[in-house]
C-alpha positions in Angstrom: 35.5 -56.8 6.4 31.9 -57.1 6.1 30.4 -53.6 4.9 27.3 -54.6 6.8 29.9 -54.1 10.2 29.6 -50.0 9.3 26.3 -49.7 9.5 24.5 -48.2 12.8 22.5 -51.0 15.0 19.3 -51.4 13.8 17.8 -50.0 16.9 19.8 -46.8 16.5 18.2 -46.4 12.5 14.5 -46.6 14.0 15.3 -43.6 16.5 16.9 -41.9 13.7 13.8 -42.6 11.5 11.2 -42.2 14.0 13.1 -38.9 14.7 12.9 -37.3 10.8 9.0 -38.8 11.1 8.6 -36.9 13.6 10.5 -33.8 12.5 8.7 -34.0 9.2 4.9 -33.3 11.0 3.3 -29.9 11.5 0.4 -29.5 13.1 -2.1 -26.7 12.7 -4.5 -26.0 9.9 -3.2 -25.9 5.7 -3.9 -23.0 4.2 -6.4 -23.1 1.4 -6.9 -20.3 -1.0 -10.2 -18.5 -0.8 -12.4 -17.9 -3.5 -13.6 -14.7 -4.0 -17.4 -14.6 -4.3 -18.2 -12.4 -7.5 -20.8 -12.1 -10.0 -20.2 -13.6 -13.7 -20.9 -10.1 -14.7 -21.2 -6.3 -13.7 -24.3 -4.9 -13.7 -26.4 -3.1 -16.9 -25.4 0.1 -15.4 -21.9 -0.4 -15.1 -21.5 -2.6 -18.1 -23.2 0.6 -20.2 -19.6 2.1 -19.7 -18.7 0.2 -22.9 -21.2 1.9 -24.9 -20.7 4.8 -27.5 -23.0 7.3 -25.5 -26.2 9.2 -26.0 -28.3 9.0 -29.3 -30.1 12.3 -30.9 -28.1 15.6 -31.1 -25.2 14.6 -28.8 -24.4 11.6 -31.0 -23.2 14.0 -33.6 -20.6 15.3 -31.4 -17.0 13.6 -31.5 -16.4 11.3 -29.1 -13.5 12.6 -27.0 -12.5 9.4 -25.4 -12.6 5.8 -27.4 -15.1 3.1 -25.6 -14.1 0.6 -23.1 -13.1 -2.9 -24.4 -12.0 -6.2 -22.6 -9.6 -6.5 -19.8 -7.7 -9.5 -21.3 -6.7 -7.0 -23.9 -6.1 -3.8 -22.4 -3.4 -4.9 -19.6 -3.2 -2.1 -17.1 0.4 -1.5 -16.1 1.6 1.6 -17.4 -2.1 2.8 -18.1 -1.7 6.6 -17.5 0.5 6.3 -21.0 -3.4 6.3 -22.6 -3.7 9.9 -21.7 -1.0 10.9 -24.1 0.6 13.5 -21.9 4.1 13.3 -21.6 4.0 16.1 -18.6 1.6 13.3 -16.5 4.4 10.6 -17.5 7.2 12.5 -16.1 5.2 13.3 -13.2 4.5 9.9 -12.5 7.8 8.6 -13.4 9.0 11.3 -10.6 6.8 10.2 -8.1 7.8 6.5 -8.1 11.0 8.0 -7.4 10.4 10.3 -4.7 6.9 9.7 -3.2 7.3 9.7 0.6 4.2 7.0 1.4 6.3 4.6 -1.2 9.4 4.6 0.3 7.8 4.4 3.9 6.2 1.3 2.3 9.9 -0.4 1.2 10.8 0.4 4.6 7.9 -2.0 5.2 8.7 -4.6 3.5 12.4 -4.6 4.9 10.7 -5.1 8.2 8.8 -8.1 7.2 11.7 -8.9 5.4 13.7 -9.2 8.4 11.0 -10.7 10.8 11.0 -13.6 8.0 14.8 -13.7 9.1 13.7 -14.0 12.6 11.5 -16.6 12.5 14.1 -18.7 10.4 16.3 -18.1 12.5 14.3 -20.2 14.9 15.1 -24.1 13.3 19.2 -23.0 12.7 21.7 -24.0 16.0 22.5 -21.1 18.2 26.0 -20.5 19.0 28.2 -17.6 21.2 31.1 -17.6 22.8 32.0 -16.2 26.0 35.1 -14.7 27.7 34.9 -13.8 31.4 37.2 -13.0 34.3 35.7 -12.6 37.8 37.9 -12.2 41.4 35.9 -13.6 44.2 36.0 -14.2 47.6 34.0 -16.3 50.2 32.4 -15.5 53.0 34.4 -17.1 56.4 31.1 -16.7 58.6 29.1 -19.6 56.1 29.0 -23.2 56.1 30.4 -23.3 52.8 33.6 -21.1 53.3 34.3 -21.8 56.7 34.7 -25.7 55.1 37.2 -24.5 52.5 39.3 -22.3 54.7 39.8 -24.8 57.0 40.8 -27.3 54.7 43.5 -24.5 53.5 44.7 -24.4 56.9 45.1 -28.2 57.2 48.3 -30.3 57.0 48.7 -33.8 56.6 51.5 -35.8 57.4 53.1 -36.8 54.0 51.3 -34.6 52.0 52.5 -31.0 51.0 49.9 -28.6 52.3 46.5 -27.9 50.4 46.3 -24.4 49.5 43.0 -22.8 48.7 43.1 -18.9 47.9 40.5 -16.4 49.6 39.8 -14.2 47.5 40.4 -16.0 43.8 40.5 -15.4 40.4 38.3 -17.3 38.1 39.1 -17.3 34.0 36.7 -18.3 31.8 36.6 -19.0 28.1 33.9 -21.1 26.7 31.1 -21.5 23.9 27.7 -22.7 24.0 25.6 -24.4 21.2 22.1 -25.2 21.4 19.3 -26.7 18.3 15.5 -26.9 18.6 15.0 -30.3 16.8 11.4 -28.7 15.1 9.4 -32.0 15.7 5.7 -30.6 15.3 6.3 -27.8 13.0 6.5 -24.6 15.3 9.4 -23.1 13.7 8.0 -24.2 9.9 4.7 -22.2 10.7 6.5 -19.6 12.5 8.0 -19.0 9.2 5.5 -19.9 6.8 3.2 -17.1 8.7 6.3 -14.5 8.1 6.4 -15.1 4.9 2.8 -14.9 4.5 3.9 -11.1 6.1 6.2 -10.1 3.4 3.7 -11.0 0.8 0.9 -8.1 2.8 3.9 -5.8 2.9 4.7 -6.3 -1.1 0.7 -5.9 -1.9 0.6 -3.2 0.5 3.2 -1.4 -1.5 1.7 -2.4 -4.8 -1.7 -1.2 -3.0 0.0 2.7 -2.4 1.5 2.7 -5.6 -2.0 2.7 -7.5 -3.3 4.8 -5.0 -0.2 7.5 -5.3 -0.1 7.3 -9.5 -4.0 7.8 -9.6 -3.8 11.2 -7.0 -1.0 12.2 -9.6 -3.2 11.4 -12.4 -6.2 12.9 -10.8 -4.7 16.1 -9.8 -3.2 16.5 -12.7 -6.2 16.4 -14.6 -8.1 18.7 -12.0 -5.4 21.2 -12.8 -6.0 21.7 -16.3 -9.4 21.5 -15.8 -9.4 24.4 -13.3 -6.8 26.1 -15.9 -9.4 25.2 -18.9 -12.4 26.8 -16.8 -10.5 30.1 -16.1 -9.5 30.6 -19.6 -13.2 30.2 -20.7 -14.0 32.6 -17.9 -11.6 35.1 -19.3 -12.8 34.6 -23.1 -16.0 35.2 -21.9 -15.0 38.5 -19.8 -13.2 39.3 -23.3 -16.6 38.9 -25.3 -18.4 40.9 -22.4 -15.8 43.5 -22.4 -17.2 43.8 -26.3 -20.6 43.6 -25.3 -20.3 46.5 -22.9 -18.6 49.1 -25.4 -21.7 48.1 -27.7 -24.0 49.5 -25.2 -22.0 52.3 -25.1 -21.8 53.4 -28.3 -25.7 52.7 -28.1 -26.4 54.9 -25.3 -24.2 57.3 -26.7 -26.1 57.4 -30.1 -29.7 57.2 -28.0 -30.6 54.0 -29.4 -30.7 52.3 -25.6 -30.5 53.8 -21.9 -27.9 53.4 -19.2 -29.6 50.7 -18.2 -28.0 48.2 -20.4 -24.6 49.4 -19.7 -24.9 49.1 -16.2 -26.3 45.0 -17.2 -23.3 44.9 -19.4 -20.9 45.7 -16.9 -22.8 44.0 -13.8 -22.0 41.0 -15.9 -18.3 41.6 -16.2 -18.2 42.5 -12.1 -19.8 38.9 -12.0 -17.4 36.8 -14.3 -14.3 38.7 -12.4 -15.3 37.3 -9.4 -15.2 33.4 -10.8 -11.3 34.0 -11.5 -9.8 33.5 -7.9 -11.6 30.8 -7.1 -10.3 29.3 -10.5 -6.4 30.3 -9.4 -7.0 28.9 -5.8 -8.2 25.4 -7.7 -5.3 25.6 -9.9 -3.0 26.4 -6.8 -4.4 23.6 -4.9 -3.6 21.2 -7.7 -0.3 22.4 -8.4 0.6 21.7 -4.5 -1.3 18.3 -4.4 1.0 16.7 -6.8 4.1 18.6 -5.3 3.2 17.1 -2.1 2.8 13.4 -4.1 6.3 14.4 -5.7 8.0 15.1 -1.7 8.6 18.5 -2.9 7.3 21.8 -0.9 4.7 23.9 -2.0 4.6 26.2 -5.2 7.9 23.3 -6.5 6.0 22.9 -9.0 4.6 25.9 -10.4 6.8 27.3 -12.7 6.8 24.0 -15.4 3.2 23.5 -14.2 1.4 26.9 -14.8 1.4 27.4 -18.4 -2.5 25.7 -19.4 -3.5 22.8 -21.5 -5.5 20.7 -22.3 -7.1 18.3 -20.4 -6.0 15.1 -21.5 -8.4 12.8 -22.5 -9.6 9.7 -21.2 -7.6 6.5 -22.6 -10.0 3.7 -22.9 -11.0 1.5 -19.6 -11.1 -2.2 -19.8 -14.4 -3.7 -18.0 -13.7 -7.6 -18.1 -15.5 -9.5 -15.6 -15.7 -9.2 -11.7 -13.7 -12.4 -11.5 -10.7 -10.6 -12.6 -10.5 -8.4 -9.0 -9.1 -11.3 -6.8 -5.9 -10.9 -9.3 -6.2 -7.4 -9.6 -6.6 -5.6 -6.8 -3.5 -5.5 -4.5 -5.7 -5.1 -1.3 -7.8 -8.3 -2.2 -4.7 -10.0 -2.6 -3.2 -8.3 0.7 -5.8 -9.3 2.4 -5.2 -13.0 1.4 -2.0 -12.8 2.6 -2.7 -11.9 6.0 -5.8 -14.6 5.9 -2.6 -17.0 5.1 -0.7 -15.4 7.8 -3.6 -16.1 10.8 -3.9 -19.7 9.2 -0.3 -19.9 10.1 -0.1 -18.1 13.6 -2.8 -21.5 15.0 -0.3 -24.1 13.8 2.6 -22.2 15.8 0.4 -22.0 18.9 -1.0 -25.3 18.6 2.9 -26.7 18.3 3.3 -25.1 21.7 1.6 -27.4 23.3 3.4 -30.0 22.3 6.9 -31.3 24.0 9.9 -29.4 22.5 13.1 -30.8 22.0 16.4 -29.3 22.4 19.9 -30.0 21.8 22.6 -28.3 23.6 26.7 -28.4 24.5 28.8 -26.3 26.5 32.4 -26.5 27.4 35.2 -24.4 27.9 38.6 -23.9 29.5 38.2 -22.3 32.9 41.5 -22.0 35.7 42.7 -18.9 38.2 45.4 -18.4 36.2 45.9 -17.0 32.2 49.1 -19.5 32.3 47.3 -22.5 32.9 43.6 -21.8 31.0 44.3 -23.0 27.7 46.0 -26.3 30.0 44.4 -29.4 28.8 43.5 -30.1 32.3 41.5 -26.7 32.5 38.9 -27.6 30.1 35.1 -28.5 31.1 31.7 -29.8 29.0 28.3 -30.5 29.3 26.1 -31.5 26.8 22.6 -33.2 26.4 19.1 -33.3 25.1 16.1 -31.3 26.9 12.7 -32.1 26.9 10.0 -29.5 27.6 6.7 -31.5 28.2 3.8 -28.5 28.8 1.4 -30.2 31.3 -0.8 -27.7 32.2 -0.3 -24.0 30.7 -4.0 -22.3 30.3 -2.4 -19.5 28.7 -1.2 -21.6 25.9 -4.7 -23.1 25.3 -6.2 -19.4 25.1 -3.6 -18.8 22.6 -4.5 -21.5 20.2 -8.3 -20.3 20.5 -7.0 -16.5 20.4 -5.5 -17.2 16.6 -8.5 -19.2 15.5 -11.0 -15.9 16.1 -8.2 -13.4 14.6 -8.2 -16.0 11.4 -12.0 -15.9 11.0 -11.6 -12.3 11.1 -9.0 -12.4 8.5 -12.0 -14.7 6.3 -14.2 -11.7 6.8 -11.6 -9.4 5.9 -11.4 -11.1 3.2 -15.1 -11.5 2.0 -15.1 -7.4 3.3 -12.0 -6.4 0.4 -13.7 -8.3 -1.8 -17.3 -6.7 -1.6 -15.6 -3.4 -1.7 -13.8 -3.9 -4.6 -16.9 -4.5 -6.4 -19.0 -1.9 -5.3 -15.8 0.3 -5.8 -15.6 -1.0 -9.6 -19.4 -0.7 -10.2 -19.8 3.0 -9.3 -16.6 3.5 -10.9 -18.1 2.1 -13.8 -21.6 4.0 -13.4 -19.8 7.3 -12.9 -18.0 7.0 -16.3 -20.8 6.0 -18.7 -23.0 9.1 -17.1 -20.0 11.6 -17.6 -19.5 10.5 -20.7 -23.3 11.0 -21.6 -23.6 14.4 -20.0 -20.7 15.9 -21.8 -21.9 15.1 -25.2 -25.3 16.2 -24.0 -22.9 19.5 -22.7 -21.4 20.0 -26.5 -24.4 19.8 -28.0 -25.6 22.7 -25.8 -22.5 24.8 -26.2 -22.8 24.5 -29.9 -26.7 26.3 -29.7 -25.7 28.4 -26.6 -22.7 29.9 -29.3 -25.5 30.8 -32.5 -27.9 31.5 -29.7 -25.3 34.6 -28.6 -24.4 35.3 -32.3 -28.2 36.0 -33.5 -29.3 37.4 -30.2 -25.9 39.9 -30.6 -27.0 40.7 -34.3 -30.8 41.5 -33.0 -29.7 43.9 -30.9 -27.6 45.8 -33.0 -30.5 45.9 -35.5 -32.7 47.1 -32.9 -34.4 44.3 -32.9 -34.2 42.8 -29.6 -33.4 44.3 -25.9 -30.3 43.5 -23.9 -31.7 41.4 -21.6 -32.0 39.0 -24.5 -28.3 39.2 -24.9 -27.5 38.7 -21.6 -29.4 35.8 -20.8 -27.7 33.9 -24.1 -24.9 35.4 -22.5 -25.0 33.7 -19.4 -26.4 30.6 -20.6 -23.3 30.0 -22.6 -20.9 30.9 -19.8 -22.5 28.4 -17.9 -22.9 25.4 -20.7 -19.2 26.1 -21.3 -18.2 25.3 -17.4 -20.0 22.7 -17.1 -18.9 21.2 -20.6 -15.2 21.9 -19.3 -16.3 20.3 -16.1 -17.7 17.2 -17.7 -14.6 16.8 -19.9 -12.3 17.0 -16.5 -15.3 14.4 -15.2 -14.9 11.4 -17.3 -10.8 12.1 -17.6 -11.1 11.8 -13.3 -13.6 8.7 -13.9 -11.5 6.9 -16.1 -8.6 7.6 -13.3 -11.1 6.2 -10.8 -12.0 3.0 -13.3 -8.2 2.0 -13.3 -7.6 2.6 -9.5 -10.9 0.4 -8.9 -9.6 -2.1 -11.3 -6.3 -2.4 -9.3 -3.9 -0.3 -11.7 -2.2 -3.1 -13.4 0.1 -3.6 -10.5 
């Protein structure tokens, strides 16, 4: 036999081809990846983050924190390591764990996860299968069962009498199939903008993840700056404590009046009263990052309260603007859900094209569970459908409804993008000045400090008054905050560099 005789008619290949043509079109815009609109380089401001810092006095001071270098080789993942605090790491290794806004942004992703399902879903055959038992009876006072009892009640010569039952039982078991032949794409789109969707939910989570390890970093930092400020405020009660039972010995021996001890001990009253704001700062920091860790307050006091240093800042990698678009989590996010609006105008503009469906029933159906699986019980339908929108204003409006949403998806875009740069320049600008006022800070310290020492020795000689020792005095104490606050500065500004950059993630 011919092999040629098992081959389909040639008429029946075109519909079959004409058919995967057909199936193979989708309408509706491509998506096309923007391009972010940056600079070739940050500003001289921000770029002056990579410098050493100040020349003239402050230059002599050690630099606590090494310059910035190059993006390409400094990657960012895991950058909170730079600190070289292992009490930060296992705070941020506890907080991927247990951080409520991270797992409430998995659940997130499940959910786009599963509308991705849904939308695939769409192009696969539907099937169920149905059971159903009914007892019904017809009404004698209609057309329709007045007809049927009387032909109960009828008898023929020859024939055995036709008996039709009032009320009936009806059994029904069937299934029921039905396929949406995807000819222009709605279903492809459908899922091509859900997948678009898990992409914003896995940037969103990679968004809150930087956000939730820089508030750990941050606050954790704060803390020991708040700790570092209250122990300089209680060295410095210490030395006052000194300085008062030197003007009493002196008022005791004549050498000064009661004047100075009340300065003395004014001064003490003063520096007392710094100290609780100093614990409520250390408080507030200790229940920030228990509150980032999903514990209650106070959790975390007891491995927390015992001060130290305030870890210095790792070294930040500038690189160039361009680097942002594959950075920033958010930038990216927002591409996603540009990608997801493109899609969302080639499902509407599918719906106004015909839609074709497939679909079968059959099923065994008889008044009796003796006879229903009978051959002679059994029943089918099948047969294309063809749904040819001729005039649906709603579904024009639609197509015009997803065009504006993805133009404002483009702006969103152009939006993230702006504010990432902006974000990264002041980030940038904040850390070269910090870094500049606290070596400026320890150069003052380190005068303020033989300042007190010769102004102390004067007035033991008799050579000077108190006031000179108190205004020394209090010039240190505040140089000394403000150098322990510019040290906690550029340690928070680095912090804000990385979570600018994007965090690695």
């Amino acid at each position: 036999m011919n092999a040629d005789t098992h081959r389909p008619p040639a008429r029946l290949r075109g519909v079959a081809a004409a058919a995967a043509l057909l199936a193979a079109c989708t309408v509706g815009p491509n998506f096309v990846r923007p391009t972010a609109k940056v600079p070739d380089h940050w500003s001289p401001q921000a770029a002056a983050a990579s410098k050493a810092g100040p020349s003239g006095p402050a230059a002599k001071q050690p630099a606590k924190s090494p310059p910035t270098k190059s993006l390409r080789g400094a990657p960012l993942g895991g950058w909170w390591r730079g600190f070289g605090d292992p009490q930060l790491d296992a705070l941020i290794a506890r907080a991927l764990r247990s951080n409520l806004d991270l797992r409430a942004a998995l659940l997130r992703i499940e959910e786009a996860r599963a509308l991705g399902g849904i939308a695939a879903a769409g192009g696969l055959p539907a099937l169920s299968v149905d059971a159903a038992f009914s007892r019904q009876r017809m009404s004698e006072t209609t057309a329709t069962g007045a007809l049927f009892n009387s032909i109960g009640r009828t008898h023929l010569p020859g024939v055995s009498g036709v008996g039709i039952a009032n009320p009936y039982n009806q059994l029904q078991l069937s299934g029921d199939a039905s396929w949406e032949i995807d000819l222009f794409g709605r279903v492809r789109r459908a899922v091509e903008a859900a997948n678009a969707g898990v992409q914003v939910s896995l940037e969103d989570r990679r968004a809150v993840m930087v956000a939730v390890l820089a508030d750990v970093a941050q606050n954790y930092v704060d803390l020991r700056g708040a700790q570092a400020r209250d122990q300089i405020a209680k060295d410095n009660l210490a030395t006052i404590g000194e300085l008062v039972e030197l003007t009493r010995m002196r008022r005791a021996a004549g050498l000064t009046t009661q004047i100075d001890v009340s300065q003395a001990q004014s001064q003490a009253a003063a520096t007392r009263a710094e100290l609780p704001a100093f614990e409520l700062q250390i408080t507030q920091a200790i229940n920030a990052l228990s509150r980032l860790l999903g514990l209650a307050p106070e959790a975390l006091r007891g491995e927390l309260l015992q001060a130290a240093a305030v870890p210095a800042a790792p070294p930040v990698p500038i690189g160039v603007p361009a680097d942002l678009a594959r950075r920033r989590p958010d930038i990216r996010e927002a591409e996603a859900a540009l990608h997801a609006a493109t899609a969302q105008i080639g499902v509407s503009v599918a719906n106004l094209f015909p839609r074709l469906s497939l679909s079968a029933s059959g099923g065994f159906q008889s008044e009796t569970g003796g006879s229903l699986l009978q051959w002679a019980s059994r029943f089918a339908t099948i047969g294309p459908t063809l749904e040819l929108p001729v005039f649906d204003r709603g579904r024009w409006l639609a197509v015009r409804l997803y065009k504006v949403r993805a133009q404002e998806a483009a702006l969103a875009y152009q939006r993230t993008v702006l504010n990432g740069l902006h974000e990264v320049e002041n980030a940038l600008s904040a850390y070269a000045a910090d870094r500049q006022r606290r070596a400026w800070l320890g150069a003052a310290v380190t005068q303020d400090r033989e300042a007190l020492a010769l102004s102390r020795q004067r007035y033991r000689s008799g050579l000077a008054n108190f006031v000179e020792v108190l205004v020394a005095l209090r010039t240190l104490q505040r140089d000394e905050l403000s150098q322990a606050d510019g040290a906690t500065a550029v340690s928070v500004d680095s912090i804000g560099v990385y979570r600018a950059l994007g965090g690695g993630w």
